[in-house]
C-alpha positions in Angstrom: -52.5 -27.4 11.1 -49.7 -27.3 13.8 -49.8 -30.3 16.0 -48.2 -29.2 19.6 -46.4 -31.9 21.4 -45.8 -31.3 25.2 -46.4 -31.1 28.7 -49.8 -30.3 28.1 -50.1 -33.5 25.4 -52.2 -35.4 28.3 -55.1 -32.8 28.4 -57.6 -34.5 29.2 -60.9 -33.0 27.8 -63.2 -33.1 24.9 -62.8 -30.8 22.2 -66.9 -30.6 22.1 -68.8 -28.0 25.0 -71.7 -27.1 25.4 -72.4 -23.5 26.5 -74.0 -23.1 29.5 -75.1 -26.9 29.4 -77.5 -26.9 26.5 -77.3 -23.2 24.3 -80.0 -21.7 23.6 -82.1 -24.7 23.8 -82.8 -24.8 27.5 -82.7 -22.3 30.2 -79.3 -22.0 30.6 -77.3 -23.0 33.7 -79.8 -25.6 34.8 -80.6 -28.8 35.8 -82.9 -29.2 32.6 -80.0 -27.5 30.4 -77.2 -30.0 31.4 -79.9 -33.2 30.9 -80.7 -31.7 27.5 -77.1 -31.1 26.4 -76.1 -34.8 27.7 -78.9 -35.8 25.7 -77.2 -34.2 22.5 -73.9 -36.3 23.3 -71.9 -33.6 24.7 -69.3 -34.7 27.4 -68.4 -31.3 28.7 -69.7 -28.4 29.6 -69.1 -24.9 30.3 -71.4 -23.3 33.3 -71.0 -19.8 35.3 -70.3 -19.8 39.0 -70.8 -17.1 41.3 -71.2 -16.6 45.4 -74.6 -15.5 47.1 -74.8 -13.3 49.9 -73.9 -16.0 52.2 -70.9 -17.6 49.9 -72.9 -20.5 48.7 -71.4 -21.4 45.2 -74.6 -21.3 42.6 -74.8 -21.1 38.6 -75.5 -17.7 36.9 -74.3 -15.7 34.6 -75.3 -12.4 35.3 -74.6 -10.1 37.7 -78.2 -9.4 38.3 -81.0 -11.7 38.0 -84.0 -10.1 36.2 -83.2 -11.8 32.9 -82.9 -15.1 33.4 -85.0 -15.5 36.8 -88.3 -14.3 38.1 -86.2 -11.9 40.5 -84.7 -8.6 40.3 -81.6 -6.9 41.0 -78.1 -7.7 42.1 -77.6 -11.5 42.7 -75.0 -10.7 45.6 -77.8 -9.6 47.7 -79.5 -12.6 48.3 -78.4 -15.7 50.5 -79.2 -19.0 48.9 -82.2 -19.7 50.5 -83.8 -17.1 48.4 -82.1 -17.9 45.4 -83.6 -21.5 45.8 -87.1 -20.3 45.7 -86.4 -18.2 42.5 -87.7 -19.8 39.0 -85.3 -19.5 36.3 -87.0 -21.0 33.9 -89.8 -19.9 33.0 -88.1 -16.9 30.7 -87.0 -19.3 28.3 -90.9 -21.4 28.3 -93.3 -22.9 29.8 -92.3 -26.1 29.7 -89.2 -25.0 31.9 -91.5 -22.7 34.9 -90.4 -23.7 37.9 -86.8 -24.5 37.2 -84.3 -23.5 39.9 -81.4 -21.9 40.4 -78.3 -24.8 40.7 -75.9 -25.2 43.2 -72.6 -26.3 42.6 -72.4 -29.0 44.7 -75.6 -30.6 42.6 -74.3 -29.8 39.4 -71.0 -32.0 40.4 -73.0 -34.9 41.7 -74.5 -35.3 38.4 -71.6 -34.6 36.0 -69.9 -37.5 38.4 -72.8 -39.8 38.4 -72.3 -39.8 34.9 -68.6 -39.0 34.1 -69.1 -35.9 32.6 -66.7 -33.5 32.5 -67.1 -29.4 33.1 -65.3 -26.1 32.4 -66.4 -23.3 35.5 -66.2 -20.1 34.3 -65.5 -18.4 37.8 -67.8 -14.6 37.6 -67.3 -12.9 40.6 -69.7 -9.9 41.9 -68.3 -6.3 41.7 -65.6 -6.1 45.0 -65.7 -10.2 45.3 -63.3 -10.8 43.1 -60.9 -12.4 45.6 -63.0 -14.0 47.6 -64.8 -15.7 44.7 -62.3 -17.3 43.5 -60.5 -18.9 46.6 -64.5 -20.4 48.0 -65.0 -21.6 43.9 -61.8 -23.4 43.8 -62.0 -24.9 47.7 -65.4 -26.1 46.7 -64.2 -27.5 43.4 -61.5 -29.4 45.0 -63.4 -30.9 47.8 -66.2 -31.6 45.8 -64.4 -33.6 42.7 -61.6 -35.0 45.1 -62.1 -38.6 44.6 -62.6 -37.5 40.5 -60.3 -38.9 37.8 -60.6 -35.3 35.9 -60.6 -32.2 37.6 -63.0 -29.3 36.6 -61.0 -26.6 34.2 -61.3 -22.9 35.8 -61.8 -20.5 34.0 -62.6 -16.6 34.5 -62.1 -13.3 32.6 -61.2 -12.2 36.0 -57.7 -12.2 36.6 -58.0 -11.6 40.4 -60.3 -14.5 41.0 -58.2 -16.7 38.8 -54.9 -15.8 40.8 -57.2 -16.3 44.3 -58.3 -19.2 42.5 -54.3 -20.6 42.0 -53.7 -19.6 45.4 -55.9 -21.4 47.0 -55.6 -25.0 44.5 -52.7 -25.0 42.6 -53.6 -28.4 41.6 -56.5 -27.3 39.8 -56.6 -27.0 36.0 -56.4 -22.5 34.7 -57.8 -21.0 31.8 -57.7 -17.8 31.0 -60.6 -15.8 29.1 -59.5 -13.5 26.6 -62.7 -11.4 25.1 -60.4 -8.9 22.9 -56.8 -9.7 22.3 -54.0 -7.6 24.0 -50.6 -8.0 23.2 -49.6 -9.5 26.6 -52.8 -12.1 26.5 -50.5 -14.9 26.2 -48.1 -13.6 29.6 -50.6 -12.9 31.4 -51.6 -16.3 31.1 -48.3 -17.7 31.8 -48.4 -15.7 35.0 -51.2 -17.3 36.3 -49.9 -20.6 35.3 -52.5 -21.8 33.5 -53.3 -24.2 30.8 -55.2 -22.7 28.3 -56.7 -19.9 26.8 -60.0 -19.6 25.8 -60.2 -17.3 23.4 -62.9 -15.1 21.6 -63.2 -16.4 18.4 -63.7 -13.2 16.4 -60.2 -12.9 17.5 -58.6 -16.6 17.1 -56.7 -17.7 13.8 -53.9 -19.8 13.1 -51.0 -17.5 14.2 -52.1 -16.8 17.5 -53.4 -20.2 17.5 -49.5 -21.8 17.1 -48.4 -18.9 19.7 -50.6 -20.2 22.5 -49.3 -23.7 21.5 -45.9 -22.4 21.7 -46.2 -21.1 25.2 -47.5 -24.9 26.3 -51.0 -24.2 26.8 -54.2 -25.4 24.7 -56.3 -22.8 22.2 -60.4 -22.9 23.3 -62.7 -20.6 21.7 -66.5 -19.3 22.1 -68.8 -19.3 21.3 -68.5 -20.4 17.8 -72.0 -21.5 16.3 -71.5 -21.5 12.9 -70.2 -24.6 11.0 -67.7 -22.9 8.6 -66.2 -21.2 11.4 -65.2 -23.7 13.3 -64.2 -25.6 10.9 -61.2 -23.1 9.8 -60.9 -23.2 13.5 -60.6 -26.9 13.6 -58.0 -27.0 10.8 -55.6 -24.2 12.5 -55.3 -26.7 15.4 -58.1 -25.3 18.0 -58.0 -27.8 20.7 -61.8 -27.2 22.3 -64.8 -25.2 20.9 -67.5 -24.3 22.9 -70.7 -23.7 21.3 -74.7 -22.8 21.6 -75.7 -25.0 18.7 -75.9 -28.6 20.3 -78.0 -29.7 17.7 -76.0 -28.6 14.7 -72.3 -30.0 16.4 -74.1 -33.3 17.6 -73.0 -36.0 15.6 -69.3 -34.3 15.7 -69.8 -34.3 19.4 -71.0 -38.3 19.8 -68.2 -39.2 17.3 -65.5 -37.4 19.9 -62.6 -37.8 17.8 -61.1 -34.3 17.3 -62.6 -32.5 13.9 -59.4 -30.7 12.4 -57.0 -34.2 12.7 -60.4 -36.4 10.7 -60.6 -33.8 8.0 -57.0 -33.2 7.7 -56.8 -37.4 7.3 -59.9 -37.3 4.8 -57.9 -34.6 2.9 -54.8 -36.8 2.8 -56.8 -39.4 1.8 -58.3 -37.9 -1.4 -55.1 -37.0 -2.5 
C-alpha cells in the first residue's frame, strides 16, 4: 500500500459510509435509514440531493418517484408541499409506511445534533443542472456554518459540481467517476476538488496511487463484499461506501482505517 502525504493529509472523514444512510436495510434516504445506520456505528453517510419544483433541497435518488415513493412520475414537478405528503416508505415494508420524504435542512440538524458527518451526492433534474448545484451548495453552507466539518459534495454531474464551486469554494469536491476515462483524474483537478469517488469495478492500486498523486483522496462504491474491499483497503483506498452496514459494523465502530491495521497485523506476523 502507498501512503500519500500532503495537502490533503488533514481529511477529515471516516473511511466507513453508509449508502444512502442505512443500505438496503431501511428505506433509503430517510429519517428511519440514517437512525438505523447510526445504530450500526457508522459516522458518515452518503445521501442524494435534489431540488423540487419550488427549489426546496430534498433527499432522493431518482429522477422520478414511483420506486421508492407512493407517487408517480418526474420528481421536478412537484413543490415540496406535495413531496411532504408522499410515503416513501412503505416500498421497502410495513414497518416503514408512512415514512417521508427528508429535507435537507432536517437531515443537517440531526447529523449535527449528533456530530455525524455526510457526503451529498448533488443529482440534478434533466436542464437543472446549474441551478442545482449553486441552491445545494448555498444551503449546505448556511446550513453547517457554525460546523467543525463541512459536508463533502459530490455529483456525477460536472455542471452542478462546477455551479456548486462557484457558488462555495470553501466547500469540500468530489468527483463521481462511474466508468473510467482517461481524463477522469483532470477533470477532477479542474473542478478543484478533493477526491474521487470511484466505481469500484474500476478502482485498483495504480489508479489508486495516480489519484494520490494528483493530491486528492480514492473513495469507492458501493463495495459490499468483504474480499473486495479488503484488496481495496490494502492498495490505499481512503473511504468505502457500502450497503452492507451489518457485515462492515464492527470495522466501522473500531474507526481506525482497515488497510494500515492489516498491513500492521501482517508486519507483525512476520
Amino acid at each position: 500500500m502507498t501512503t500519500h502525504a500532503s495537502s490533503s493529509a488533514l481529511w477529515p472523514y471516516p473511511c466507513w459510509i453508509a449508502h444512502r444512510g442505512a443500505g438496503d436495510l431501511a428505506p433509503e434516504n430517510t429519517m428511519a435509514a440514517f437512525r438505523l445506520g447510526a445504530e450500526h456505528g457508522f459516522g458518515m453517510f452518503e445521501c442524494d440531493v435534489r431540488l423540487s419544483a419550488d427549489g426546496e433541497p430534498y433527499l432522493l435518488h431518482d429522477d422520478v418517484l414511483d420506486r421508492t415513493t407512493n407517487g408517480l412520475g418526474p420528481a421536478a414537478l412537484l413543490p415540496w408541499d406535495a413531496l411532504s405528503r408522499l410515503d416513501a416508505g412503505s416500498w421497502h415494508g410495513r414497518p416503514y409506511a408512512g415514512e417521508p420524504l427528508m429535507r435537507l435542512e432536517s437531515l443537517a440538524r440531526w447529523l449535527l445534533a449528533l456530530g455525524l458527518m455526510v457526503n451529498l451526492e448533488i443529482k440534478p433534474s434533466p436542464g437543472d443542472e446549474e441551478r442545482t448545484g449553486r441552491v445545494v451548495a448555498n444551503h449546505v453552507a448556511r446550513l453547517w456554518s457554525q460546523a467543525h466539518v463541512m459536508p463533502l459534495l459530490s455529483s456525477f454531474n460536472v455542471t452542478a459540481l462546477k455551479a456548486a464551486r462557484n457558488a462555495q469554494p470553501d466547500l469540500p469536491r468530489a468527483l463521481l467517476i462511474d466508468q473510467w476515462a482517461q481524463d477522469s483524474i483532470r477533470t477532477a483537478q479542474e473542478l478543484g476538488c478533493h477526491a474521487m469517488v470511484v466505481n469500484y469495478r474500476y478502482l485498483d492500486e495504480r489508479k489508486i496511487d495516480a489519484i494520490h498523486q494528483a493530491d486528492m483522496k480514492a473513495l469507492t462504491y458501493t463495495v459490499n463484499n468483504a474480499d473486495r474491499a479488503a484488496t481495496l483497503w490494502l492498495s490505499g483506498l481512503d473511504g468505502l461506501i457500502t450497503d452492507r452496514i451489518d457485515v462492515f459494523e464492527p470495522q466501522a465502530r473500531l474507526g481506525a482505517h482497515p488497510g494500515r491495521l492489516m498491513l500492521a497485523t501482517d508486519l507483525m506476523l512476520v
